[in-house]
DOSE-117421 format. One record per atom (N, C-alpha, C): residue number from 1; chain; atom name; x negated, y negated, z. Coordinates in steps of 0.02 Angstrom, whole numbers. Each point is the difference from the previous one (the first is absolute). Layout:
+-----+------+------+--------+--------+--------+
! pos ! unit ! site !     c1 !     c2 !     c3 !
+-----+------+------+--------+--------+--------+
! NUM !    A !   CA !      X !      Y !      Z !
...
+-----+------+------+--------+--------+--------+
***
This chain:
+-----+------+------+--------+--------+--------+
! pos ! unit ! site !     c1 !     c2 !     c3 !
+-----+------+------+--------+--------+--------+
!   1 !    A !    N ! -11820 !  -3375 !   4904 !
!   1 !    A !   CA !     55 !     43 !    -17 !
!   1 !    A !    C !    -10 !     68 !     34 !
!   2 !    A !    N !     55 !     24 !     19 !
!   2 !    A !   CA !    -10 !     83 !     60 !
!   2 !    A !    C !     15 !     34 !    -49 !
!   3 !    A !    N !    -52 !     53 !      0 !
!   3 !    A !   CA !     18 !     78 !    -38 !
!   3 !    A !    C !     58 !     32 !     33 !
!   4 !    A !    N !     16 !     41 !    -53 !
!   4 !    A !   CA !     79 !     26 !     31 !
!   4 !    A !    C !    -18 !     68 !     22 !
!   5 !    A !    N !      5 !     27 !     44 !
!   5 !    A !   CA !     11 !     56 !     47 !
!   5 !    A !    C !     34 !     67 !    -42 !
!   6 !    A !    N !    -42 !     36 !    -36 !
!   6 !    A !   CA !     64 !     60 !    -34 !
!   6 !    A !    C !      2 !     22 !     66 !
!   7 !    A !    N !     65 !     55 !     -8 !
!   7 !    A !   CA !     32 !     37 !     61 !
!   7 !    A !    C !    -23 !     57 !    -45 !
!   8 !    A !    N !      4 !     48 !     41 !
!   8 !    A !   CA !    -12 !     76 !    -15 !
!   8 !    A !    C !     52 !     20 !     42 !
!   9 !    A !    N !     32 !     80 !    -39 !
!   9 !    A !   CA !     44 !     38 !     10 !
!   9 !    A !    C !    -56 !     30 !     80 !
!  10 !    A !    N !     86 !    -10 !     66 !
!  10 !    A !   CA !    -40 !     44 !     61 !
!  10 !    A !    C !    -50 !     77 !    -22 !
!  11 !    A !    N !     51 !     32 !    -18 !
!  11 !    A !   CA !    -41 !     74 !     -1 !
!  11 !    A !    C !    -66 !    -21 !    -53 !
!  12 !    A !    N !    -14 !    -21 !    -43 !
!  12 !    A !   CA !    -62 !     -7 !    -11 !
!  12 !    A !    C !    -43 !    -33 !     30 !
!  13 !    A !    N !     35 !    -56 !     46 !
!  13 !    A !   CA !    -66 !    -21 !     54 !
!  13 !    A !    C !    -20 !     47 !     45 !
!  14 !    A !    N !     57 !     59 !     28 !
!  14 !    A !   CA !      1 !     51 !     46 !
!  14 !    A !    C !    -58 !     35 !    -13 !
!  15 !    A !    N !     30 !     34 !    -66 !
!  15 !    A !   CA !    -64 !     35 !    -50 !
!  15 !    A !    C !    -66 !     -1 !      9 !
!  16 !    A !    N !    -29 !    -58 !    -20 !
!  16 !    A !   CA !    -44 !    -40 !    -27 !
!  16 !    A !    C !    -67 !     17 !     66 !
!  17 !    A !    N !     62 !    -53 !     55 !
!  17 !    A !   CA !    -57 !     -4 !     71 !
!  17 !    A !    C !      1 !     64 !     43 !
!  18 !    A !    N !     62 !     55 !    -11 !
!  18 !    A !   CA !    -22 !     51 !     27 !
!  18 !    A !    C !    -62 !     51 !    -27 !
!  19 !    A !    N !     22 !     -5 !    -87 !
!  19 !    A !   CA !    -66 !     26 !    -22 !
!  19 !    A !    C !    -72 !    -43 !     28 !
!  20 !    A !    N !      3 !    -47 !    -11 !
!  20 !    A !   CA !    -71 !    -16 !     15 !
!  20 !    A !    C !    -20 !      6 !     81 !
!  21 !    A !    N !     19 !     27 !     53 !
!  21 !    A !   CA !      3 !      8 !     52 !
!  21 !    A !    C !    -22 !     84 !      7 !
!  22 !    A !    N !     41 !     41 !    -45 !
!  22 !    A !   CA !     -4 !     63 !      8 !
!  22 !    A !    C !    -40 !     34 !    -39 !
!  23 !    A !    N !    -34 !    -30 !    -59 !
!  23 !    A !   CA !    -47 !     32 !    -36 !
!  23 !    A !    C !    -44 !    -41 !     -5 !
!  24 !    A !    N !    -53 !     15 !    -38 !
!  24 !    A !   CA !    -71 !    -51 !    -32 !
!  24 !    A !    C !     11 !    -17 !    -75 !
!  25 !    A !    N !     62 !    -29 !     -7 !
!  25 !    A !   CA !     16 !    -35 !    -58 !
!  25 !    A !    C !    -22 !    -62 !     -8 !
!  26 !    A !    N !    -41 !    -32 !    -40 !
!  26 !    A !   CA !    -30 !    -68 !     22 !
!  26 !    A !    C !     53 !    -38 !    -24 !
!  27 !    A !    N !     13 !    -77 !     23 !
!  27 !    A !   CA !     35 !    -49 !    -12 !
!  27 !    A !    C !     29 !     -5 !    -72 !
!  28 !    A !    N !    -58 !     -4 !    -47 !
!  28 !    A !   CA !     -9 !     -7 !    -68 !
!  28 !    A !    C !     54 !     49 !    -28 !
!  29 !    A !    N !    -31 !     52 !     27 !
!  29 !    A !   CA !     37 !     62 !    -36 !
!  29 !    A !    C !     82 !      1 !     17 !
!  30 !    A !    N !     14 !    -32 !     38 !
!  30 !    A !   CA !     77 !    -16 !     14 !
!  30 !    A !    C !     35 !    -72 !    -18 !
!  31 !    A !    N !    -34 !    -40 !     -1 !
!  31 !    A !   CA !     11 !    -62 !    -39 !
!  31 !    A !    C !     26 !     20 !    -81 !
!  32 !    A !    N !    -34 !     61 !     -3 !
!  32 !    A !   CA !      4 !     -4 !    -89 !
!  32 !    A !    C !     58 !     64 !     -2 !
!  33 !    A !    N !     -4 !     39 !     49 !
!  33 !    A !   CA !     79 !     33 !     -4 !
!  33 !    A !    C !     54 !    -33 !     26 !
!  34 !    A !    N !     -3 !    -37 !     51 !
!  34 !    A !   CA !     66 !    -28 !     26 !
!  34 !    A !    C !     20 !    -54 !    -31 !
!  35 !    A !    N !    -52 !    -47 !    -35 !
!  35 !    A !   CA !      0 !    -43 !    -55 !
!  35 !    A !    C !     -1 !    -77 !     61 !
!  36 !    A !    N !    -23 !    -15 !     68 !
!  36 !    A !   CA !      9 !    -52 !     44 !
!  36 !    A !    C !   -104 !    -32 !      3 !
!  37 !    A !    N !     29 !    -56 !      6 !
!  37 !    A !   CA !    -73 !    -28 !    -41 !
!  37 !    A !    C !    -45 !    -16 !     83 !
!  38 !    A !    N !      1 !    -28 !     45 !
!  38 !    A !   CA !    -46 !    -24 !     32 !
!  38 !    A !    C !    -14 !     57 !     85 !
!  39 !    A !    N !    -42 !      9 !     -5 !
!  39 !    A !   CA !    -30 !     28 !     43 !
!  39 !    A !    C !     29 !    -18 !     78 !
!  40 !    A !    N !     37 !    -69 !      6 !
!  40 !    A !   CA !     31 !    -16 !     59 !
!  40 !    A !    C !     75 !     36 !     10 !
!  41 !    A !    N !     16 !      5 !    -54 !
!  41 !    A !   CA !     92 !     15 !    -32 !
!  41 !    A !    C !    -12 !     84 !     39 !
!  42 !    A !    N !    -51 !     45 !     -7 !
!  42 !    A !   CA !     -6 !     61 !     34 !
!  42 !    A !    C !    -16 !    -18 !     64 !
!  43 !    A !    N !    -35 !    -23 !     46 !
!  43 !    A !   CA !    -17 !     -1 !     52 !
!  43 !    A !    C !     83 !    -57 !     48 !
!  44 !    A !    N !     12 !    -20 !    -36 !
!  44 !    A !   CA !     77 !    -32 !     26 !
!  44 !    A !    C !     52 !     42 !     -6 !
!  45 !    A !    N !      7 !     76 !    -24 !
!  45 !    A !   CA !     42 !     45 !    -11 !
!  45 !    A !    C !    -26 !     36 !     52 !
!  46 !    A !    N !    -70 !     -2 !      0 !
!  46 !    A !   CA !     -5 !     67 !     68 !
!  46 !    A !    C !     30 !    -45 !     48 !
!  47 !    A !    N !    -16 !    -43 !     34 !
!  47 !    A !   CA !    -15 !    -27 !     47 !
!  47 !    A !    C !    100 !    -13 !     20 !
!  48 !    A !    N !     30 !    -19 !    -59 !
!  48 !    A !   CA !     53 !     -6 !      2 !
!  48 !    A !    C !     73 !     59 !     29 !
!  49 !    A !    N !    -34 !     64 !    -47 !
!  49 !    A !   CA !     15 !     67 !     41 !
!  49 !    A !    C !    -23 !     25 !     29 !
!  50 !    A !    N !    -64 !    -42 !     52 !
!  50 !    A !   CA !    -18 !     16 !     63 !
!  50 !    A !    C !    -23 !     85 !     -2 !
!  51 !    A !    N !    -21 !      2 !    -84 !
!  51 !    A !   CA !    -68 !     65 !    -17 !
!  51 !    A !    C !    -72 !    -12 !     25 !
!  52 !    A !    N !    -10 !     66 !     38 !
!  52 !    A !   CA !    -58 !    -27 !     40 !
!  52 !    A !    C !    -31 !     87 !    -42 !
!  53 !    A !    N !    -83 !     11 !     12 !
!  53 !    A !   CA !    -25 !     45 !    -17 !
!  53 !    A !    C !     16 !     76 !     39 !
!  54 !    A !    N !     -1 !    -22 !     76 !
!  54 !    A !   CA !     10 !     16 !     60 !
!  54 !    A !    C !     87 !     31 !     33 !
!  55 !    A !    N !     57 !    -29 !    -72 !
!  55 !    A !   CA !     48 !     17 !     11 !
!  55 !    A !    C !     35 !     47 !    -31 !
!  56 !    A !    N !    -33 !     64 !    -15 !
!  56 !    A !   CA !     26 !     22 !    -46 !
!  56 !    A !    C !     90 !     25 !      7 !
!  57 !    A !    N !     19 !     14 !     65 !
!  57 !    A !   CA !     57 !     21 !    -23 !
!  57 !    A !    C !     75 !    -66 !    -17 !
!  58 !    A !    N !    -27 !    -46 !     20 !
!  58 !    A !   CA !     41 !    -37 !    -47 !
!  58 !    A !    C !    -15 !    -22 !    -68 !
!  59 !    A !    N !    -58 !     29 !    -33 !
!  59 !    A !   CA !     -3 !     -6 !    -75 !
!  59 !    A !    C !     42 !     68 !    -16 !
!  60 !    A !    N !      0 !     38 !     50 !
!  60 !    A !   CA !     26 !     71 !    -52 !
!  60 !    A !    C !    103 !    -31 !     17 !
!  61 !    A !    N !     10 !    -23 !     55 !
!  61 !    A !   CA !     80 !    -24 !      0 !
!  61 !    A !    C !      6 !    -63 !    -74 !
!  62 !    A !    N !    -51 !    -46 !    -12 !
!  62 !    A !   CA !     23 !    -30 !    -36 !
!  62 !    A !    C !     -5 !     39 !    -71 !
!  63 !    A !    N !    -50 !     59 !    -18 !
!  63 !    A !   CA !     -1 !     20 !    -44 !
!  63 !    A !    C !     56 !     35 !    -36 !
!  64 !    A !    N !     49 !     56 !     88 !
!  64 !    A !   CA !     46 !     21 !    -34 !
!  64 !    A !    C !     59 !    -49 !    -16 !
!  65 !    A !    N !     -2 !    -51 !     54 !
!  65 !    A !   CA !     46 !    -58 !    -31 !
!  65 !    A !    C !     -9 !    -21 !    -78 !
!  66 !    A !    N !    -56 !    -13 !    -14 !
!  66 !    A !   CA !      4 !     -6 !    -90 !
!  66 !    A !    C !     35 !     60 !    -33 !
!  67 !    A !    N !    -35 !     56 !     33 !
!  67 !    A !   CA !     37 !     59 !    -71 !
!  67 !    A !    C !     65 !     -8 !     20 !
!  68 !    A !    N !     36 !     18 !     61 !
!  68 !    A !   CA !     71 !    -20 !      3 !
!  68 !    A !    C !     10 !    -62 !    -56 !
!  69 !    A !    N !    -44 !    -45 !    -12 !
!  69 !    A !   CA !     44 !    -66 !    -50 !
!  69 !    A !    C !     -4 !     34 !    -73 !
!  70 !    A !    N !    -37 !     35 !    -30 !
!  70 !    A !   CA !    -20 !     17 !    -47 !
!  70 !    A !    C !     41 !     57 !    -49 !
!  71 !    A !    N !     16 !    -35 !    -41 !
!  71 !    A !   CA !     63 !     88 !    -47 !
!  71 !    A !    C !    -46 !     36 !    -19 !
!  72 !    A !    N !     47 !     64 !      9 !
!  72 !    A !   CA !    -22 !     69 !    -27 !
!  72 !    A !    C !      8 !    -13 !    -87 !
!  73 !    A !    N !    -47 !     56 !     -8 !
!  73 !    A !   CA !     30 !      7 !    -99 !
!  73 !    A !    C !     58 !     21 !    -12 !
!  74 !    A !    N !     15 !     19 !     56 !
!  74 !    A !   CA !     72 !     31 !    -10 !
!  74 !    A !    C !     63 !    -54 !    -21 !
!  75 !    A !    N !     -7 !    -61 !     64 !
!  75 !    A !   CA !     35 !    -55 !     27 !
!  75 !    A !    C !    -20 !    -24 !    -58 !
!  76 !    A !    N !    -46 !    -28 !    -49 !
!  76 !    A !   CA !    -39 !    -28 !    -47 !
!  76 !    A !    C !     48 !     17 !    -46 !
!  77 !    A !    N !     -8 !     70 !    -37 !
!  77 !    A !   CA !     46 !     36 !    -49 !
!  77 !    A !    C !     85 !     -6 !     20 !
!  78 !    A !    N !     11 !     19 !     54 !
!  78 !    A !   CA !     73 !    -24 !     -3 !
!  78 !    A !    C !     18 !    -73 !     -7 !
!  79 !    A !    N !    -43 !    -56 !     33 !
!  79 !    A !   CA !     22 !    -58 !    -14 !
!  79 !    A !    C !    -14 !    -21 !    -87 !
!  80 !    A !    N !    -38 !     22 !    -31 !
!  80 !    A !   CA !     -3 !      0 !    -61 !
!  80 !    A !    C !     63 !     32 !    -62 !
!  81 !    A !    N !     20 !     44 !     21 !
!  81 !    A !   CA !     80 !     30 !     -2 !
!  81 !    A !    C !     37 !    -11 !     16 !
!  82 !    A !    N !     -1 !    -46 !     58 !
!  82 !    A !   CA !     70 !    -38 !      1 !
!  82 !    A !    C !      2 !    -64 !    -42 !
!  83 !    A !    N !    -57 !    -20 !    -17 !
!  83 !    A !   CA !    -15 !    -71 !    -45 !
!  83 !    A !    C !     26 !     46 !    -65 !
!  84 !    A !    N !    -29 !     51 !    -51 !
!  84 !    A !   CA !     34 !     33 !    -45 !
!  84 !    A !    C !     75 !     -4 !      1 !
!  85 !    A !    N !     28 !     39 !     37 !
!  85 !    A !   CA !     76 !     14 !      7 !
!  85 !    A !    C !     53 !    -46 !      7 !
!  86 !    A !    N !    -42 !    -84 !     40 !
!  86 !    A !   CA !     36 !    -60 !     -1 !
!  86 !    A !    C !     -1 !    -40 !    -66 !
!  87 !    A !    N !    -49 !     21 !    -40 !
!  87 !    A !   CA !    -11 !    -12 !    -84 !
!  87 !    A !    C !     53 !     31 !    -30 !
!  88 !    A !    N !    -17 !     39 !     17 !
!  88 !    A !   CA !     66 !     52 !    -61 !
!  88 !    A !    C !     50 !    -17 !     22 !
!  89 !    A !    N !     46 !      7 !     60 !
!  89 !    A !   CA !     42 !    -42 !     19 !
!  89 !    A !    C !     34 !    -56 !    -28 !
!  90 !    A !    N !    -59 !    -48 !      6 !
!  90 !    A !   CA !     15 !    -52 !    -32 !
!  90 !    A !    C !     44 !      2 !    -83 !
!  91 !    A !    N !    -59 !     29 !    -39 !
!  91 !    A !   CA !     24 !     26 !    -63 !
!  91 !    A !    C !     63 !     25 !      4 !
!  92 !    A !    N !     22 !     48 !     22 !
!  92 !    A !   CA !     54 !     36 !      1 !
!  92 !    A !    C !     69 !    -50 !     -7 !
!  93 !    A !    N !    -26 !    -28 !     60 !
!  93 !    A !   CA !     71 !    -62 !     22 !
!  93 !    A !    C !    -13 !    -46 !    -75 !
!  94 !    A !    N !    -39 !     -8 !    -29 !
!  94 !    A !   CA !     14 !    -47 !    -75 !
!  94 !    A !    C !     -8 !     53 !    -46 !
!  95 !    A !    N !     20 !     38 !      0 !
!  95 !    A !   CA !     23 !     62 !    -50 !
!  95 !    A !    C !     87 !    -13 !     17 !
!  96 !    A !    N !     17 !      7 !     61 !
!  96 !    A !   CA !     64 !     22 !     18 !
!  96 !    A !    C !     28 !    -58 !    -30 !
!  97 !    A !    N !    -15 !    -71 !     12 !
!  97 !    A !   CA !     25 !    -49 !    -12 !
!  97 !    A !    C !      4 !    -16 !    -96 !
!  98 !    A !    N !    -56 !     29 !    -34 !
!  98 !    A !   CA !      4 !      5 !    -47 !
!  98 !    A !    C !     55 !     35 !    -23 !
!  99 !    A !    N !     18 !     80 !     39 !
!  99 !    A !   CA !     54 !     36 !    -63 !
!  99 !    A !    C !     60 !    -26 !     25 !
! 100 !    A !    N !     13 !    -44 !     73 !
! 100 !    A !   CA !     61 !    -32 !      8 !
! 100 !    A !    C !     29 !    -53 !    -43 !
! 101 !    A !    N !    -75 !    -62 !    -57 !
! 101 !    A !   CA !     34 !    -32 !    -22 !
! 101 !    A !    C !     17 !     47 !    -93 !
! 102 !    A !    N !    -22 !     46 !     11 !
! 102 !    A !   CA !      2 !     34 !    -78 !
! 102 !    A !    C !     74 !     30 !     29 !
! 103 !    A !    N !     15 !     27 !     35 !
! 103 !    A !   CA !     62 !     38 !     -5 !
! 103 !    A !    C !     50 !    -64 !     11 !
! 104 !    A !    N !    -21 !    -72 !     37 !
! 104 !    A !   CA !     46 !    -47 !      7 !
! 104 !    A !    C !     13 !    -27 !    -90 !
! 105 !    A !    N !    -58 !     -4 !    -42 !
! 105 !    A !   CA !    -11 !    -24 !    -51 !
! 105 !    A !    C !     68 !     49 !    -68 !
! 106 !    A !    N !    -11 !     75 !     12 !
! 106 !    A !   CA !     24 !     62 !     -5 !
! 106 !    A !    C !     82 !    -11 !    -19 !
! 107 !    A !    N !      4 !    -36 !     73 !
! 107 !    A !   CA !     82 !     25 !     20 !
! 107 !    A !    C !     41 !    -64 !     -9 !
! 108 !    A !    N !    -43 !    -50 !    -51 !
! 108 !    A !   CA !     28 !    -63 !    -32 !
! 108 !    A !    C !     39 !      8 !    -62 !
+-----+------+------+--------+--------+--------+
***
């Protein structure tokens, strides 16, 4: 029977093998933050984004490519306020519909 292959989200494979390329983070210590289990699963991410030790300025292009993917708290808080305001919303419209059948009920 074949074990099944989890996928990992790109930017955390990005993450993962650029950190371990650019600092002295040991394996371990990123296995248990990025939460990816085998020691091959990192060395198939470098190798895959063609992260070399020797390359640094395409770790710093892919780096700002991640923060470009990444929301601000700002983007965070507003998208969280628009989830609020589409709540209340909601409510509102079965409020409205409520005093339409009381005044329909009303005017019997």
């Amino acid at each position: 029977m074949k074990r099944k292959r989890k996928k990992y989200p790109e930017e955390l494979a990005i993450k993962a093998a650029t950190e371990y390329v650019t600092t002295d983070v040991t394996i371990r210590d990123l296995q248990n933050k990025y939460g990816f289990k085998g020691v091959g699963t990192l060395y198939g991410w470098i190798k895959k984004y063609d992260l070399d030790i020797a390359d640094e300025e395409a770790i710093k292009i892919r780096n700002i490519m991640l923060e470009e993917k990444e929301k601000s708290p700002r983007e965070d808080k507003l998208e969280k306020e628009i989830e609020t305001l589409k709540k209340q919303l909601e409510q509102e419209k079965i409020k409205v519909k409520a005093y339409k059948k009381m005044i329909e009920i009303a005017e019997r």
